[in-house]
C-alpha positions in Angstrom: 12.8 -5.8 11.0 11.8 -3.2 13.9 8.8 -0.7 13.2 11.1 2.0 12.8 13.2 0.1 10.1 10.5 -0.4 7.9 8.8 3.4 8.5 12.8 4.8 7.2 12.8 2.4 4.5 9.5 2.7 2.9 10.0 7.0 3.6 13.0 6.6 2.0 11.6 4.9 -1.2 8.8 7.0 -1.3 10.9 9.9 -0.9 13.5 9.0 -3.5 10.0 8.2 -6.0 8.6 11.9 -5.3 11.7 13.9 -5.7 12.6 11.7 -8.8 9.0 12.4 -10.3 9.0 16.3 -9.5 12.2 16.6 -11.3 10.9 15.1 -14.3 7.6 17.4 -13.9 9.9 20.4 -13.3 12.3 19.5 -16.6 9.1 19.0 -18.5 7.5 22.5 -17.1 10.5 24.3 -17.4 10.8 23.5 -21.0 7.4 24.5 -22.2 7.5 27.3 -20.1 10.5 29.2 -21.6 9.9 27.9 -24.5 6.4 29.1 -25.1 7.1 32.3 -23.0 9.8 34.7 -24.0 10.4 35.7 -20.7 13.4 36.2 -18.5 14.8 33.4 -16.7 13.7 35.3 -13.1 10.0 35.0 -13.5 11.2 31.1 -15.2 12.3 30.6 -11.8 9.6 32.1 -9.7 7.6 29.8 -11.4 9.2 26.7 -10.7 9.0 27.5 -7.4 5.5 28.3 -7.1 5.3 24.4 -9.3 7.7 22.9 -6.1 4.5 24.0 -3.5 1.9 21.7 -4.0 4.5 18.5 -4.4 5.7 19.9 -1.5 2.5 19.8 0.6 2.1 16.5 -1.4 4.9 14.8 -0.3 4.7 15.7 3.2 1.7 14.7 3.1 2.4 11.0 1.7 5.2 10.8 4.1 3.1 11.6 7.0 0.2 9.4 5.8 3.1 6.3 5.0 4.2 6.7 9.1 1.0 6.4 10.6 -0.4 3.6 8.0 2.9 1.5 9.0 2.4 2.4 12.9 -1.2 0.9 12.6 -0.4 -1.8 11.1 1.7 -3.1 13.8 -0.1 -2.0 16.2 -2.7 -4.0 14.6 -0.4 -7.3 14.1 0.6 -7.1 17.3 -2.8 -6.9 19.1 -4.5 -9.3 16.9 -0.5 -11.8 17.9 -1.8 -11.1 21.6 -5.6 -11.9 21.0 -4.3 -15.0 19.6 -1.7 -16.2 22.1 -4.3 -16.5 24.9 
């Protein structure tokens, strides 16, 4: 499998695993939220979108760190496949 192959597939898992844990975080929010709030569903909503910014900034940030951890490593395999070819 190419580089590129496994930095899609392992984004893609990873992505699937972050959106599927913030909607479970956002269900659980949202519930105590209007429940223990008898606000209107506008400031409910403002809020959930001020919860989506930090996994946001999270998951680019994992998705960013996943690229460059997979690029190193075969960068590293392949130097170390040189080094022990000669």
């Amino acid at each position: 499998m190419t580089r590129e192959k496994w930095v899609e597939n392992t984004q893609a898992v990873l992505l699937l695993a972050l959106v599927l844990s913030y909607l479970g975080s956002l269900y659980h929010f949202l519930v105590f939220y209007s429940e223990s709030n008898s606000l209107s569903w506008v400031s409910v909503c403002v809020s959930a979108f001020l919860f989506a910014l930090p996994w946001t900034l999270a998951g680019f940030l994992v998705m960013f760190s996943c690229r460059v951890i997979i690029i190193s490593l075969f960068g590293l395999f392949a130097t170390l496949q040189t080094l022990l070819k000669h």
